[in-house]
C-alpha positions, 0 to 999 in steps of 0.5 A: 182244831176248833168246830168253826175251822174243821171246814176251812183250809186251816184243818189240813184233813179238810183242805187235801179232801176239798182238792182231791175231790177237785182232782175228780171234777178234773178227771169228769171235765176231761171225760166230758170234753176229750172221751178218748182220753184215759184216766191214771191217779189224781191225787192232792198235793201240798200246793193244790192237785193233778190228774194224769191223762194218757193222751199224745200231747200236752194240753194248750191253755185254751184247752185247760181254760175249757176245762176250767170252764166245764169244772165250773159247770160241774160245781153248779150241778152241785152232783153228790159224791157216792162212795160204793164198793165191788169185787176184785173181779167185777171191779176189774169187769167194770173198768175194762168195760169203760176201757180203763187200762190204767185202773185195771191195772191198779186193782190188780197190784192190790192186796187181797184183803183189800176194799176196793172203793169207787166214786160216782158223780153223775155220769162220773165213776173212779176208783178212788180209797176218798175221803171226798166232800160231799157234794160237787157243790162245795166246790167254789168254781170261780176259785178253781184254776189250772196252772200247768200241764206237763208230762210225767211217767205212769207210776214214776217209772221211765220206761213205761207210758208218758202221760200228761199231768195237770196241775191245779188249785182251788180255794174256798174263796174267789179272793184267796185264790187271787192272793194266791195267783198273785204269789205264784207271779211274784215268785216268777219274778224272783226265779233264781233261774232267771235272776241268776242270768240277769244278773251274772250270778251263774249259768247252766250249759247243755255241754253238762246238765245239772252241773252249774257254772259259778261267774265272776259275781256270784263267786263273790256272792257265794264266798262271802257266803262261805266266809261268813260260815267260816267265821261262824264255825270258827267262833262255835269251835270247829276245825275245817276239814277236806277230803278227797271227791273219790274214794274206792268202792270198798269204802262206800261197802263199809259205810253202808251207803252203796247198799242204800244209795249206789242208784246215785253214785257215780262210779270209775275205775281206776287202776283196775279197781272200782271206785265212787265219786262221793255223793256225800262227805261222812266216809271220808270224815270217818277216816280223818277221825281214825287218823289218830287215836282219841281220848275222852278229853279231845271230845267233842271234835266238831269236824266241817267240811265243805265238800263237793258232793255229786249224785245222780239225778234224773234230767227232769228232775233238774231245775236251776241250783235247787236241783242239781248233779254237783254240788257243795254240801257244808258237812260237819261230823261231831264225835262226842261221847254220851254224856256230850249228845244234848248239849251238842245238839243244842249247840247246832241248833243255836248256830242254825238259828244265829245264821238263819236268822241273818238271812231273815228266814224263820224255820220249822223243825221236823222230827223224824224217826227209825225207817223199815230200812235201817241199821242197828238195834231199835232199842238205841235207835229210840235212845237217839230219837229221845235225845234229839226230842230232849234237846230242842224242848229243853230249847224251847222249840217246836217241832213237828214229828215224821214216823219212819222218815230217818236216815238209814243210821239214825233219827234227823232233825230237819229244818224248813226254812220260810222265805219273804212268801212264806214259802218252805225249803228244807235246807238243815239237818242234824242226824244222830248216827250210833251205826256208822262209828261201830262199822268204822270201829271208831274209838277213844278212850275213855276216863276209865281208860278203856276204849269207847265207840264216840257217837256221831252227828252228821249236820249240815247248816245251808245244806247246799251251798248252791241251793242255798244261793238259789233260795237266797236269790228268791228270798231277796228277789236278787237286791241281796243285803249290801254285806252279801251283794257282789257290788255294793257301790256303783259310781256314777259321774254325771260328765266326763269331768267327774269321770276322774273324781269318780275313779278316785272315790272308787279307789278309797273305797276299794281301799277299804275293803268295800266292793266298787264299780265305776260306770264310766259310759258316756250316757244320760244319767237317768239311764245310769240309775235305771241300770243299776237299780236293774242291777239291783245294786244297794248304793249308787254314788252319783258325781257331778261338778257340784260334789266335785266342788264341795267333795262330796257324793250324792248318794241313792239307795235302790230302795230308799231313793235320794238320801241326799249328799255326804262326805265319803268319810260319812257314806264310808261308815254308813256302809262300813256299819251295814257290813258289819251288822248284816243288816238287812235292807 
């Protein structure tokens, strides 16, 4: 980081401390204009900072453009930041004194040993570790802004107080602020959530939260989706697999996952046995290995599965397919020797980047390493880690490194996609597991003739299928590449006379594998236009008596306009070779 940036947003050090202290001028305003209100945590975030208040009912936007406003005097007041330490016990005396329930409890689930710290700004005073700026004064206030206020429990915990938290940004500069209000309104254009509705693509029912329901076109939608994964498996050498949704409990024992993971299960009983609906597929890919015996020349085996998965997830935690109760996991299992792991590996991550970048999404890949919870001795765990760090420099790729975030039963590559606003969505994963084969007591033998433990990738490309949907939606704002559009052509006759023609073209479209709706209403064609650009439907044949005449069609295209008349021979190719390609426009 060079000396000109270390105080700029570009260092990250910097642009947590600049929001963090933002969250205590927050927390002063709140004191100020509502002093009944009692003061929790205000931590910063990756996309600004919030405080969390205990007051009885969320704050309306007059209230936050109030306390936007007395934010704005405090930054003019430009008080400085005091850092100064107590005692355990005159730390807790001094909160009590100002009736400060919540700090008083966080000083006491601290450690002995700990320093207990606190922030003074004026009249202001919060139990705080900082770092801060120094002054409120490098606060810009014209550059702050709270964007939302909603409720949340005390320490995450659902039994205890529901508080309000109040979200907000700020930045150096009135205009990065502006650039970035203007990001946040388009990305509410492009909510999946609410483009999903409008164009027929899914729809969520109170009768069963969290659990989507796919309609007529975002079923074409999301199985040319998968027939496109398919193609690709098949072509980078992967059989398909299918194993069942549930599976007895024992299974779930064996795999390690219900000591890990049973909060998020779903369970039955059946036959006065217990079972588990699978919140995962790699049990059910263990057993089809252990099928059959193996030898060192049927490896590697790249086993994908597309399997409907269900975990448990809080209600407030659910929004649209980014988070959601059911979903389809495209899970591959790769068994391979040791010999095999690298090459392996690169092999996944040069089908991530040829699908990926179909999509126009770039990526970020994460390292991430042996957690305190894990399974199996550490030494093999830094052999795996190693590996997968091998592999994709070998690869040319960068990444980042994440301490103690693996997976229980191996180190994970985990890919974070950037959309059309530069916004990150953890999709793929690739996993290296050593731990899972040897409670499986998997084998195949080896050229030695003696049986080996194969290793084990777990990987997951679009991670879930629905979730990928919904990225997919907003990345596209729904006018999705005409390969991938549930309608690709809309016929539109300009009178009731080119109402057959229109059918006719309609049918040798179709005929040719292309997705065709003709609409036949009697309205202005203007009005047909507008609807199907609303619909966002990448081509629009227009058929009045002139194409009749001449046979041809005037084609429109939903962001190009006019491109004037053809043959349908000619628009057939143009469109054939759009599909064929995946271009993207």
């Amino acid at each position: 980081m060079s000396e000109e940036n270390l105080y700029t947003f570009e260092n990250e050090t910097y642009r947590k401390t600049y929001w963090h202290t933002c969250s205590h001028v927050l927390a002063q305003a709140m004191k100020r204009l509502h002093p009944e209100v009692k003061l929790a945590i205000g931590p910063s975030i990756d996309n600004g900072f919030y405080y969390d208040f205990d007051t009885p009912r969320p704050f309306s936007e007059t209230e936050l453009s109030e306390l936007e406003a007395e934010m704005r005097k405090i930054c003019k007041e430009k008080l400085k930041l005091e850092r100064f330490e107590l005692p355990r016990q005159e730390a807790v005396a001094y909160m009590e004194e100002k009736g400060e329930p919540y700090k008083v409890e966080l000083i006491n689930d601290l450690p002995e040993d700990a320093v207990i710290s606190f922030y003074k700004q004026g009249e202001f005073v919060d139990l705080c570790a900082g770092p801060h700026v120094d002054s409120t004064g490098r606060i810009k206030g014209n550059a702050i802004k709270l964007t939302a206020c909603n409720a949340a429990y005390w320490r995450g915990d659902s039994s205890r107080q529901t508080l309000q938290r109040v979200y907000g940004v700020a930045f150096p500069r009135k205009d990065e602020l502006d650039e970035y209000l203007a990001r946040i309104e388009e990305a509410k254009k492009r909510d999946h959530r609410k483009l999903g509705k409008e164009l027929g693509l899914f729809m969520m029912c109170e009768e069963g939260p969290g659990f989507p329901f796919f309609l007529p076109k975002g079923m074409v939608l999301k199985n040319t989706l998968l027939d496109y994964w398919r193609q690709c498996h098949k072509r980078y050498g992967y059989v398909e697999i299918a194993t069942p949704i549930i599976l007895n409990q024992d299974l779930w024992h064996r795999s390690g996952h219900w000591d890990h993971y049973k909060d998020n299960m779903y369970t039955t009983v059946i036959d006065e046995e217990d079972y588990a609906v699978k919140p995962m597929n790699c049990p059910g890919g263990m057993l089809v290995y252990k099928n059959e015996p193996h030898s060192y020349r049927d490896l590697p085996i790249r086993a994908a599965e597309l399997g409907l998965v269900h975990r448990h997830e809080m209600s407030g935690a659910l929004h649209g397919l980014f988070r959601v109760r059911c979903f389809t996991q495209d899970d591959a299992h790769i068994f391979m020797t040791p010999e095999q792991m690298k090459e392996e590996i690169k092999n996944v991550v040069r089908l991530f980047d040829e699908m990926y970048s179909t999509f126009g999404l770039t990526y970020q890949i994460e390292l991430s390493t042996m957690p305190e919870d894990h399974m199996g001795d550490e030494e093999v765990w830094h052999f795996a880690e190693d590996t997968l760090q091998a592999a994709i420099t070998e690869l040319g790729k960068d990444f980042q490194l994440n301490p103690g975030d693996g997976a229980f039963y191996g180190p994970k590559l985990d890919f974070h996609l950037s959309d059309s606003l530069g916004r990150t969505w953890q999709c793929g994963t690739i996993q290296l597991d050593m731990q899972m084969p040897e409670r499986f007591e998997l084998e195949y033998v080896g050229e030695d003739g003696e049986k080996h433990r194969p290793i084990m990738i777990h990987r997951a490309l679009l991670g879930s299928i629905e979730r990928f949907i919904g990225v997919i939606t907003e990345h596209f704002a729904g006018a999705f590449p005409a390969w991938l559009n549930p309608v690709q052509v809309k016929l539109l006759p300009v009178t009731d006379r080119a109402a057959e023609y229109a059918g006719d073209i309609a049918a040798k479209l179709d005929s040719q594998g292309f997705r065709v709706e003709v609409d036949g209403r009697n309205e202005k064609i203007g009005k047909k236009i507008r609807e199907a650009q609303l619909e966002k439907i990448p081509y629009m044949l227009v058929v009045g008596d002139r194409d009749m005449e001449a046979g041809t069609v005037s084609v429109r295209h939903r962001a190009e306009g006019d491109l004037g008349a053809m043959s349908l021979e000619d628009f057939a190719k143009l469109l054939g070779e759009e599909v064929r390609t995946k271009a993207i426009k």
